[in-house]
C-alpha positions in Angstrom: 6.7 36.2 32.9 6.1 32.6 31.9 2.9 30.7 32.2 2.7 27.7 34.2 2.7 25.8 30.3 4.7 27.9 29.0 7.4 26.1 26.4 10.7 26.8 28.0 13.9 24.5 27.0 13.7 23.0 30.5 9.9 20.9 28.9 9.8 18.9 27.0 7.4 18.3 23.5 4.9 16.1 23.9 4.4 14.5 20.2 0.4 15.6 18.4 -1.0 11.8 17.7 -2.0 11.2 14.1 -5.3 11.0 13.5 -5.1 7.8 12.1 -2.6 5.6 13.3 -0.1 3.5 11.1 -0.6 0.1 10.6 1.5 -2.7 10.3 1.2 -4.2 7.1 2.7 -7.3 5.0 6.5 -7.5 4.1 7.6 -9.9 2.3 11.0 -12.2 4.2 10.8 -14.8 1.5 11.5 -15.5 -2.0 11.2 -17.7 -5.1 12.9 -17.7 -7.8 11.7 -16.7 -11.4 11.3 -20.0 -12.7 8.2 -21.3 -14.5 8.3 -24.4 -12.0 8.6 -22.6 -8.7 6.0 -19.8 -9.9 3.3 -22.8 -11.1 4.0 -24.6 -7.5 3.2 -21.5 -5.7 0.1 -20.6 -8.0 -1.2 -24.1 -8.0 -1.3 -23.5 -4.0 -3.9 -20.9 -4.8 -1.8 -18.0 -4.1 -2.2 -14.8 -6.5 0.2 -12.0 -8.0 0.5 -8.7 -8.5 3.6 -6.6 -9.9 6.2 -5.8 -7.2 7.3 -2.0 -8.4 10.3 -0.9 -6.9 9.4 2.7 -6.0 9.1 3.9 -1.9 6.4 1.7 -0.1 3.8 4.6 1.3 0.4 3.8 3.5 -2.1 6.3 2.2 -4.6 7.5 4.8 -7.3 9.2 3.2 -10.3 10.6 5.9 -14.0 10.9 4.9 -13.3 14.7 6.6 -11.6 17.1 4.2 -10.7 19.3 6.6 -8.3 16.4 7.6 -5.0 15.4 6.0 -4.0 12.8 3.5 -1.9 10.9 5.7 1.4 9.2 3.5 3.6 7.0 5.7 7.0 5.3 5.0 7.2 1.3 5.6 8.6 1.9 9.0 5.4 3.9 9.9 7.3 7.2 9.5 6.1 10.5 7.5 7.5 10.1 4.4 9.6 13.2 4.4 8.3 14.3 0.7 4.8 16.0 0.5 2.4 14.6 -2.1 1.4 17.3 -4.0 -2.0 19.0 -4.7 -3.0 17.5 -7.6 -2.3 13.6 -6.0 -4.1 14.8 -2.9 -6.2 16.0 -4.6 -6.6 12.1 -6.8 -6.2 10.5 -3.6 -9.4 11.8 -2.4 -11.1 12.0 -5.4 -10.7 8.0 -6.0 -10.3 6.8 -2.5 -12.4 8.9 -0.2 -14.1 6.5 2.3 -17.6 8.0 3.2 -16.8 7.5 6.9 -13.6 7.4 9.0 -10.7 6.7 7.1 -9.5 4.4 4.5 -5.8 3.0 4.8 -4.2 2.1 1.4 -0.8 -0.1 1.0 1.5 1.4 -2.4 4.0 1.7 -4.1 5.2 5.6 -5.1 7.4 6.6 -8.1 8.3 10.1 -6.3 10.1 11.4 -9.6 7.4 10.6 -11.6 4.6 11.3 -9.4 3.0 8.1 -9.8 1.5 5.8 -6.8 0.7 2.1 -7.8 -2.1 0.8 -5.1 -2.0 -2.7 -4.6 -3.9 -3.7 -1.0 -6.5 -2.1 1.2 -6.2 -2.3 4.8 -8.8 -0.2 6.5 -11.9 0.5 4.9 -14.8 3.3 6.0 -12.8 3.2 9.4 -12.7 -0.9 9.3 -9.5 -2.7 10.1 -9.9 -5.2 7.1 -7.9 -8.2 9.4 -10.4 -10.6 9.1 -10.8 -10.5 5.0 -8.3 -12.2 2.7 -5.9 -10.1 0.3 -8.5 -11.5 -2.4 -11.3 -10.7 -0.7 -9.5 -6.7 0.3 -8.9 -6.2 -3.5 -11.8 -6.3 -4.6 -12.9 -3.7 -2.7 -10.4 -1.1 -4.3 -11.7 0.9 -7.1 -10.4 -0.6 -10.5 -12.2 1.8 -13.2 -10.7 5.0 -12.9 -8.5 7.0 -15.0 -6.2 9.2 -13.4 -2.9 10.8 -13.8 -1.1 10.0 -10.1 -3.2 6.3 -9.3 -3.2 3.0 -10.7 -4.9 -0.2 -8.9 -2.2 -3.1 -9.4 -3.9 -5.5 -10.8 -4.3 -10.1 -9.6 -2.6 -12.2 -12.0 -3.5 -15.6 -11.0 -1.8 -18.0 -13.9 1.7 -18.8 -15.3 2.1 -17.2 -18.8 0.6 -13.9 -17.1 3.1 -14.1 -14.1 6.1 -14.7 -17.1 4.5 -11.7 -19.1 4.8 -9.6 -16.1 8.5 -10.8 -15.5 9.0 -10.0 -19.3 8.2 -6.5 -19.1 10.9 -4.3 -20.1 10.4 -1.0 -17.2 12.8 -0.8 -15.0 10.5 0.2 -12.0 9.1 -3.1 -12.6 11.1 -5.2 -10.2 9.0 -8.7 -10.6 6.2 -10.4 -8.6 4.7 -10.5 -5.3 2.5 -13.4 -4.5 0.5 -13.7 -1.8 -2.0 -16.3 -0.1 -6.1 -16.2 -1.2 -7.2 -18.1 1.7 -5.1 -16.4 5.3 -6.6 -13.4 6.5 -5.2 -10.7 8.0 -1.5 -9.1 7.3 0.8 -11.6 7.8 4.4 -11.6 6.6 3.9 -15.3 6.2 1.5 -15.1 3.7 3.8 -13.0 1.0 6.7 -13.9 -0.9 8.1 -12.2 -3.2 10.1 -13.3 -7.1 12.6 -10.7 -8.6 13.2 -10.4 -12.4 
């Protein structure tokens, strides 16, 4: 005899909410091209870059609670449908672990080589970090660390070190992403991106 809640095919699933919630990060919708002259214009402007690594985008949500998951979404706020492993959960919260609530990272994953390149935080001991800068949100990523499965992207903030970066010869390396010191929040405006 079924219970009054019993799962029958005539119910339906009602969907087990994340504990931490995906959030909607920058993406860039423009583009410059890989000139020395459009890259010192944008620079000159004040805006910073960082490698753009052409891996799968992934939003690491790492709680202060081990007995909760390290949460890995897709861009579209989707699971990503591989698992990180142990060991990179185990990195994750080694490097990352926010001593309350959660801390929400924005990457960039190599899944072959098991390899996830962080580049912005956007949540920080259970803070929405909306009203900081990406500047001011880099800064508080951890930089000196060694590990096997993390690497903090690092700013480059003049010419020959954006055309260094374009001259690097990995192909994962795709070029730069700039983005604005001085708008807070997570803006699509405020990102622009420069392929090799």
């Amino acid at each position: 005899m079924l219970g009054a809640y019993s799962q029958t095919i005539f119910t339906r699933r009602i969907p087990v909410a994340l504990p931490s919630p995906f959030i909607k990060a920058m993406h860039p919708k423009s583009e410059i091209r890989p000139r020395p002259e459009s890259i010192q214009r944008i620079l000159a402007k004040g805006w910073v870059a960082q490698l753009k690594i052409h891996g799968h985008r992934v939003q690491l949500h790492v709680p202060a609670d081990n007995s909760l998951p390290v949460i890995a979404y897709t861009r579209q706020g989707k699971l990503h449908g591989k698992p990180l492993t142990p060991n990179m959960i185990s990195e994750i919260r080694r490097v990352f672990a926010p001593d309350e609530g959660w801390n929400i990272l924005d990457a960039e994953w190599l899944k072959p080589e098991g390899m996830i390149y962080v580049f912005d935080f956007l949540k920080k001991d259970g803070e929405i970090l909306r009203r900081k800068t990406f500047p001011e949100r880099w800064k508080l990523l951890p930089r000196a660390y060694l590990s096997p499965h993390l690497k903090t992207l690092p700013l480059i903030t003049d010419l020959p070190g954006c055309l260094a970066a374009l001259a690097k010869p990995e192909v994962f390396i795709e070029g730069l992403v700039f983005k604005a010191s001085a708008t807070p929040g997570f803006s699509d405006t405020s990102i622009v991106r420069c392929r090799k």
